[in-house]
N, C-alpha and C positions, 0 to 999 in steps of 0.2 A: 711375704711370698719368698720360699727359698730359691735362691739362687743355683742353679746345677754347676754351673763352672767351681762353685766355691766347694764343692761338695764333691766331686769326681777325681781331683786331682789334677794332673798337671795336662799343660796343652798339648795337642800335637807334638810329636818327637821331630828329628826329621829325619828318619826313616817313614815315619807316617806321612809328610806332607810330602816324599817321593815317591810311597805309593800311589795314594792319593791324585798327585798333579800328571804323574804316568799315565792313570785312568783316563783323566781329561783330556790330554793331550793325544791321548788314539784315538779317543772320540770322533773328537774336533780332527784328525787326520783322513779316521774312517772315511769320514762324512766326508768331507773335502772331495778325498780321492775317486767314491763313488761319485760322488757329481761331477766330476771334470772328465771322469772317463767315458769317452763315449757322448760327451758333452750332451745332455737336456734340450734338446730343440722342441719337441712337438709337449702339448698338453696330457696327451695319450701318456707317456713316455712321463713327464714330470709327476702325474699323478697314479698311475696302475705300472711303470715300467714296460710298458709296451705288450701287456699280458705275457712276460715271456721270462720270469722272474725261477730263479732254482729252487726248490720246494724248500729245502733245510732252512736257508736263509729266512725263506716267512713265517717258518713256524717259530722260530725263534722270536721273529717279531712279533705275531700273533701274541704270543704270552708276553712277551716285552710291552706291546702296545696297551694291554688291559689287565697285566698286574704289576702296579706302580708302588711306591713309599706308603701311598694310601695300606694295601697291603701287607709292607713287609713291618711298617710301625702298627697299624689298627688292629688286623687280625690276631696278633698273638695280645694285645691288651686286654680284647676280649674275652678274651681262654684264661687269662689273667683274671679278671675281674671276673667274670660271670660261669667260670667252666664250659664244658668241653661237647657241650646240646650243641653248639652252632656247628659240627663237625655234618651233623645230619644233614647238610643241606649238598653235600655229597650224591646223597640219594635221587636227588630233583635233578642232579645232571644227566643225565644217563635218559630217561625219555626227550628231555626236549632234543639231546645229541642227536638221536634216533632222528625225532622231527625234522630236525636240521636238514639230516644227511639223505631222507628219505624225500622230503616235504618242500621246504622252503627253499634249497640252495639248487635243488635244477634250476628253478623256477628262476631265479635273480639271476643263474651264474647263465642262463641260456640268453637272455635278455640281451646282454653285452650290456649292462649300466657300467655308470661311473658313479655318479651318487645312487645312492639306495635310494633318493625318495623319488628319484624318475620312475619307479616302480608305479607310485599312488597315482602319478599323472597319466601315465599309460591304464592300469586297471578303472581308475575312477572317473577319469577325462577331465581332473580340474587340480590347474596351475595353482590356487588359491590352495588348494588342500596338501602340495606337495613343498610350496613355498609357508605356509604354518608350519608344516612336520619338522622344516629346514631351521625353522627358526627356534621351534622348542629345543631341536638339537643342537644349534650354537648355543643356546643360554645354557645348557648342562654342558658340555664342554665347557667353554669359559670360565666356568665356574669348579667343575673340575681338574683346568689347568692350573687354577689359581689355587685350591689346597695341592695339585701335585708338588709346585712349587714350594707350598708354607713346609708339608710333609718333613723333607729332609734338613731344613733348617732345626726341626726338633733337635735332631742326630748331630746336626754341627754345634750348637748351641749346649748340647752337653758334655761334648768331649774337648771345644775349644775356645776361644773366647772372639769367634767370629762372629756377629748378629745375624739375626736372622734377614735382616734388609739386604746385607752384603753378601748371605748366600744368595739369597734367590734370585738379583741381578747378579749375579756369576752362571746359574745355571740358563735364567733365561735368553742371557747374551751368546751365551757357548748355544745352548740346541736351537734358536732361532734362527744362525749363522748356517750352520750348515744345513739344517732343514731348506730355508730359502733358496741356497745351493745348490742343491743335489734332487731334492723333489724325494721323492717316495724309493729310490734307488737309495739314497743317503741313510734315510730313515731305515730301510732292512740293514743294510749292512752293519751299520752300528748299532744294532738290535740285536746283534748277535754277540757281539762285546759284551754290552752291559747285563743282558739277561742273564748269559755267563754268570757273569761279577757278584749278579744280585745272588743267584742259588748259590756259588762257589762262600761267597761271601760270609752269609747267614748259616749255611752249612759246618761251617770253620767253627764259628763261636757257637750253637749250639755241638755240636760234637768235642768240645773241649770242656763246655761245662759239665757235659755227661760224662766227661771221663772221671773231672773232680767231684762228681756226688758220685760215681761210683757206679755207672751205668744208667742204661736207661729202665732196668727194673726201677733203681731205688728213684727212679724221677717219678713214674708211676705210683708208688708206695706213695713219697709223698704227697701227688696230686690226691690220691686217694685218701688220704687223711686228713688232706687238704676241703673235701668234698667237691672237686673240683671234676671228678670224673661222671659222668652221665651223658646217656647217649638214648635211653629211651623214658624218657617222659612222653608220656601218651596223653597227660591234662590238658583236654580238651577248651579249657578256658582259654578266651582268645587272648586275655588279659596279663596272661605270663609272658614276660618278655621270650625266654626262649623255651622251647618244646621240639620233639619229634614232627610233630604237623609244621607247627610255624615255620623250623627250619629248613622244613623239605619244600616248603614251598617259594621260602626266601630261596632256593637252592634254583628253581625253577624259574623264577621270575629273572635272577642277575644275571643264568645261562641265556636267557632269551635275551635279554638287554644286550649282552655283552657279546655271545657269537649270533645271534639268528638275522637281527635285526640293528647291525652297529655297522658305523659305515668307518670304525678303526678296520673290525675284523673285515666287513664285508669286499674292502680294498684288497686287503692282502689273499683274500681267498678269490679275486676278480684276477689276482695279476700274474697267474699261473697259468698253462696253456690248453688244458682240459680239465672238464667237470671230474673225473675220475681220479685226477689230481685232485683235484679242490675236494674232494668228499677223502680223500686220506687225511691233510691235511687238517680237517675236519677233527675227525678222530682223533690224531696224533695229540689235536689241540687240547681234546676233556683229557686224555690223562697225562698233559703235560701241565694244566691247571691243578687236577689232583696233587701230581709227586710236589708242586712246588705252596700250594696250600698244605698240606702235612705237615710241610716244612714249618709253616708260617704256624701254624695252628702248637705244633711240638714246640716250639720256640718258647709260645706262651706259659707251657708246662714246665718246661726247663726253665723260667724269670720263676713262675710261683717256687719252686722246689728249691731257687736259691736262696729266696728272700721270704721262704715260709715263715719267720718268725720274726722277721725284722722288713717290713712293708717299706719303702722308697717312699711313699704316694703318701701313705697315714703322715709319715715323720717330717715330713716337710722336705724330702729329698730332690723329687723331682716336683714338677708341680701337673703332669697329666698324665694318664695313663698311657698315654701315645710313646713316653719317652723310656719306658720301662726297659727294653733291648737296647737303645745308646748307653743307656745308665749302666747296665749289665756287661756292656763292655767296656766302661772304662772302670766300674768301680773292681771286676772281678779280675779282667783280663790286660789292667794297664802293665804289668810286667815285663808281656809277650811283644818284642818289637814287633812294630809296624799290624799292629792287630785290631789300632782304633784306625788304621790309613786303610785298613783293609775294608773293615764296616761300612766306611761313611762312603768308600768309594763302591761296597756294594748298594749303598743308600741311593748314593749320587747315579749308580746305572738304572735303577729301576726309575728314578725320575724322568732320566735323559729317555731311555724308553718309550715313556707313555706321553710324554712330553711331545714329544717331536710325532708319535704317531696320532697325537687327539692334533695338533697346530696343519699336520699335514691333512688330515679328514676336514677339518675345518674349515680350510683354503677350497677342497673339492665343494664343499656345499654351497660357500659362498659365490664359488665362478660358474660350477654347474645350475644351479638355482637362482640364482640372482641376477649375473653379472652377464653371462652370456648369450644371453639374448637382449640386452638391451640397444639400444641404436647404436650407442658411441662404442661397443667393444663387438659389437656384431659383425665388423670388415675388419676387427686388427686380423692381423695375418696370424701362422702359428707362435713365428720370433715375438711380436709383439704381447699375444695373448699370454706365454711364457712368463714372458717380462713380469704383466701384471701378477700370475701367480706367485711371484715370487715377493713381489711387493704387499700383495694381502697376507703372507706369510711371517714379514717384515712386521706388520699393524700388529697380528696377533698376538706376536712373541710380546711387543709392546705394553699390548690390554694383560696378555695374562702374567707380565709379573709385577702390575697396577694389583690386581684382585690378589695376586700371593702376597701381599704385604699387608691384604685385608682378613685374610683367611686367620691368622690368628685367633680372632675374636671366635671363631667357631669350636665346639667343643670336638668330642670323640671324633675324629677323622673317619672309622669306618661307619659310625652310625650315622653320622651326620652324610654321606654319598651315599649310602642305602636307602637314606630315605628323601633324596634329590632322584635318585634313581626312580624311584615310586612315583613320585611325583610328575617327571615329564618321562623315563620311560616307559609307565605304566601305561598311558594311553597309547601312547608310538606302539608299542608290542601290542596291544590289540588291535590298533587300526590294521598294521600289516597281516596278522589274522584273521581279519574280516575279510579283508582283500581275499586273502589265497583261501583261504577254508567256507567263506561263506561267499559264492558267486551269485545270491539274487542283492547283497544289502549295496547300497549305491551311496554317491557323496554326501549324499545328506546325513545320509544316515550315520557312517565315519565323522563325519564334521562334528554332527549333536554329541554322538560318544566320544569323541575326544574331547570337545571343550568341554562337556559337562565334566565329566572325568577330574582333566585337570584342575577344573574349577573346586571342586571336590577337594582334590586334595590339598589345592592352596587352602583352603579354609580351615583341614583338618593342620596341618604344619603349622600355620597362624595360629589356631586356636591353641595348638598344644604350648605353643612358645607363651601367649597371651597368659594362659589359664595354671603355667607352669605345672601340668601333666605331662602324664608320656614319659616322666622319668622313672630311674632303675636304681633300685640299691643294689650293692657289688655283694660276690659271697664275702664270707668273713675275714680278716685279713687283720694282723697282730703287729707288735713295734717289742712285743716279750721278750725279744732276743735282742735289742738294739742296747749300746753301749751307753746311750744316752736318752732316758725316759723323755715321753713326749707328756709335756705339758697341759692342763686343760684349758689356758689360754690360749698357747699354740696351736691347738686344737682349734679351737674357732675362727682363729684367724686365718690359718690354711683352710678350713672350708669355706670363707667368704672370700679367696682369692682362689684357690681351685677347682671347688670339687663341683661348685658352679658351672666351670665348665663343661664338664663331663657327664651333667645332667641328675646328678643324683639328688635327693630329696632330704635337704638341709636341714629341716627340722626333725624329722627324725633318726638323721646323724648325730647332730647333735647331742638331741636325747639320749643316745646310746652310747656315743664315745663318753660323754662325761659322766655316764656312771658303770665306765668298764675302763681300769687303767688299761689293760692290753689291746684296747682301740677293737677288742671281737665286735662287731656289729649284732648285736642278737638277733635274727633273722625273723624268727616265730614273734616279737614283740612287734616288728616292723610290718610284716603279711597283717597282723594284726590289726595295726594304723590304720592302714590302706584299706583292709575292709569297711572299715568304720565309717569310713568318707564317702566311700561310696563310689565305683569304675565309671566311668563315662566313655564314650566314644573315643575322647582323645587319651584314656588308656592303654585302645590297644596296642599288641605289640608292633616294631615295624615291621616287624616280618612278612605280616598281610597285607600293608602298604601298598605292595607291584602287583600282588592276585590278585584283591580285591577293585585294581584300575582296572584290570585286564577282563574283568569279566562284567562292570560296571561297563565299561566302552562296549564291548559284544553284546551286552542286551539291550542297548540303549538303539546302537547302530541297527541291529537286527529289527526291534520294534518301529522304530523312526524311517525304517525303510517300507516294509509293511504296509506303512498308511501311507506314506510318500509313493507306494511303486516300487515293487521288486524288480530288479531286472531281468529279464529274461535270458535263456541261454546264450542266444545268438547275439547279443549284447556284447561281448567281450570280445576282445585281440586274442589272438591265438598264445596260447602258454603263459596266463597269466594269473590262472589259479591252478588247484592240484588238480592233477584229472579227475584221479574218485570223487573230490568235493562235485567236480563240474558233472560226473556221469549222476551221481544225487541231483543234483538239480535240477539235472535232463529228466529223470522217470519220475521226480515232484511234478514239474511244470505240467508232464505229457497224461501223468494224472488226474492233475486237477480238470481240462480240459477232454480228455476222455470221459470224464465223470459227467459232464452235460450232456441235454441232446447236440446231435448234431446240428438242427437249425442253429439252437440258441450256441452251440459253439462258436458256429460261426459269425456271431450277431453280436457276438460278446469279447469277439477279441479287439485290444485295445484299437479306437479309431484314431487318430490324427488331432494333436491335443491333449490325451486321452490317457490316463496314466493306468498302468494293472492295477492299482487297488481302486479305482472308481471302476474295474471290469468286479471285480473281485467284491465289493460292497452293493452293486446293483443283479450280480447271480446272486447272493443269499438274499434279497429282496430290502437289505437298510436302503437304500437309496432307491427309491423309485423309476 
């Protein structure tokens, strides 16, 4: 397994490591200053900023809070490896935004929550259903603060000879400090440093590499010859990792994850002082996700165009695809002072970002949902209650740089949280769907399609690990131009120390690298393979992963209420589904019930005990 420190050149300058420690050091001040000012007293206040927060500063945190290292290393590896299909998923933003700003966010932002899943308890009327939701959503945080954490260790680990153990107790010590501090005030404000940092950053080293290939034509030229460029694949097989469909839909599913239904975003869109704010804000946010995915996505195109013929990955350079943008700045750009203290500290803001905004949501679910109504924290006063948030804040940082030290063992970073995403937010996004868009389905019926759901997908994740399916061969990618041929020993043995990771399918890598010195993967030989074996379920792409929850939960919930009892209009709190859903409901109900005589109408509405589908199975005459 090669070593990237041996391969990149030298450490840290110290013009880099006064970039660099500048970064941390306004951090860690931001933070400070915002929590001291105006000192944090109430829970209101630690956790929403008193709903009374400047619009700039959140949007900034918005994108800060939900695009992390996960992003700025995964997305362009992709684009690296597989071309330029996953851009489509551009396309899926843009209706759910609509939904958002039309649909979902009166609705939560009129409520005045603090956790989003008060929402399920209010709609549904059961604690049990709002306290599961709470809990699938700490085990995906958790779990995505621990690769946020592994994330930027890539980045240090190539350009210096720090470990990754000793980055990620550096960052988790730095954002858990002032997060506990400052509360949700701490967290915007230095949301707006590092998000800076992170596009400021990334922007620097790809706009430098484009100067030295010669613009961004010839980056294109080469991605294109690269066959790296494709944007309409319309192959309807679900089996192809990426496509026009898959991607639009993977595009739809993270939008709803990420802004509809996330209680990163739904904080910071709770802690402004009207909905007409929060629906800008809204907006602001898809095409401020946009300009800085381009980024991420162009990035990828500008790593293949430098290293078209001399591959990192094949040659034993780095050892994951995640590392390909650290690598590229210290093998192209080590000349330029202070240009690897610039990266890593754009690396280091995006972590500190999403870091501090997933640890500060966190804290909200566990006090709002768990903790605050129990006996023993039911009388602390506000100073008290405070207190504790700070202290659960405290545990978090703890747990999550325990799991960044684990996260290693995981392969591709972005593939690997698309498809944790699928997994527990596929059902969450539907249950809250059912809620607001379908006003007869009740807890039951949410319950069934969520657990079934998830259970579902546990089995398919298992199984694909189990049955090692679900893997991707990369497009073609050469070592032709390298100084130093790669050997068909080294060969094998970099794929049974890397590419393992990354998910690809070692036996017919194998097959191909060693009998193609220039490591081309012949593609038509491998589609080949694959057919022959035969697709199974844990084939498909991840792409369908979060749709396929999401509509697996809505018909389960929808049927499972049905035979349980629909609820009836007058059933619900006021402003807790869409109105149109709710005025549908209203001229279903007033139909069905017009549609009898009147005796039997009125003979037939539910009695005491009596649930609507035993009204509803004894008018068609099944039940006697």
């Amino acid at each position: 397994m090669a070593d990237s420190n041996n391969t990149s050149g030298p450490n840290f300058t110290p013009i880099d490591i006064a970039v660099f420690s500048i970064m941390l050091t306004a951090s860690v001040l931001i933070g400070v200053y915002s929590g001291l000012k105006g000192r944090v007293t109430t829970t209101q206040e630690y956790l929403l900023g008193s709903r009374n927060l400047s619009p700039i500063p959140v949007l900034f945190s918005l994108l800060g809070g939900v695009i992390s290292a996960i992003s700025v290393l995964g997305q362009p590896s992709e684009i690296y490896m597989y071309g330029t299909q996953l851009i489509v998923l551009f396309v899926g933003l843009f209706p759910v935004c609509i939904f958002i700003h039309q649909v979902t966010l009166p609705i939560l932002y009129n409520l005045k929550l603090v956790s989003i899943n008060e929402y399920l308890e209010i709609r549904f009327k059961s604690r049990l259903l709002r306290k599961m939701a709470s809990s699938l959503q700490l085990l995906y945080n958790l779990i995505l603060m621990g690769i946020c954490l592994y994330a930027p260790s890539l980045a240090l680990s190539t350009v210096t000879n720090l470990s990754t153990t000793t980055s990620i107790v550096i960052l988790g010590v730095i954002c858990t400090f002032y997060t506990s501090i400052g509360g949700v005030k701490a967290v915007v404000y230095t949301d707006v440093l590092q998000t800076s940092l992170m596009f400021l950053g990334l922007l620097a080293v790809v706009v430098i590499c484009c100067l030295d290939l010669g613009g961004v034509g010839n980056v294109w030229t080469i991605a294109d010859r690269g066959s790296r460029l494709q944007f309409f694949n319309f192959d309807p097989n679900p089996f192809v990792r990426h496509t026009f469909w898959s991607t639009m839909l993977l595009g739809v599913h993270i939008f709803l994850y990420l802004a509809a239904f996330n209680q990163i975003t739904f904080q910071r869109l709770a802690s402004v002082n009207t909905l007409q704010t929060s629906q800008r804000l809204c907006l602001a946010f898809v095409f401020g996700i946009i300009i800085l995915w381009v980024l991420f996505f162009f990035s990828g195109l500008v790593a293949y165009a430098v290293y078209e013929d001399c591959d990192p990955l094949t040659s034993g350079k780095i050892e994951k695809p995640d590392q390909i943008i650290p690598f590229l700045v210290t093998d192209k750009l080590r000349n330029l002072p202070g240009m690897c203290g610039v990266f890593v500290a754009a690396i280091y803001g995006a972590v500190l970002s999403s870091i501090s905004s997933t640890g500060n949501s966190m804290t909200c679910f566990i006090w709002q949902d768990f903790l605050k109504g129990a006996p023993f924290f039911r009388n602390l006063g506000e100073a008290g209650a405070t207190n504790t948030l700070k202290v659960i804040s405290l545990a978090i940082g703890a747990i999550s740089i325990g799991l960044g030290m684990l996260a290693g063992k995981f392969g591709s970073v972005f593939v690997l949280i698309s498809k944790l995403s699928s997994v527990i937010g596929g059902p969450l996004n539907g249950v809250f769907i059912a809620g607001i868009c379908t006003p007869w389905v009740n807890a039951k019926g949410v319950m069934v399609g969520c657990v079934t759901s998830f259970v579902f997908n546990i089995w398919i994740l298992i199984g694909t690990f189990i049955s090692g399916k679900g893997g991707a061969v990369p497009l073609s990618l050469s070592t032709e131009g390298c100084s130093t041929a790669v050997t068909n020993a080294s060969t094998v043995v970099f794929l049974n120390t890397s590419l393992t990771e990354t998910q690809f399918n070692n036996t017919y890598l194998v097959h191909s690298l060693l009998d193609n010195t220039s490591t081309r993967a012949p593609s038509v030989n491998i589609i080949s393979d694959n057919e022959s074996r035969g697709d199974t379920i844990y084939d498909i792409s991840y792409c369908y992963s979060g749709v396929m929850s999401i509509v697996m939960t809505l018909i389960l919930a929808n049927f499972v209420s049905l035979l349980t009892g629909p609820l009836s209009p007058s059933s619900h709190s006021e402003g807790v589904v869409s109105p149109s859903c709710g005025r549908f409901h209203q001229w279903v109900w007033q139909l069905w019930y017009s549609s009898t005589p009147h005796s039997q109408h009125n003979a037939q509405r539910p009695q005491k005990g009596q649930t609507s589908a035993d009204v509803i199975l004894e008018t068609t005459g099944v039940v006697p």
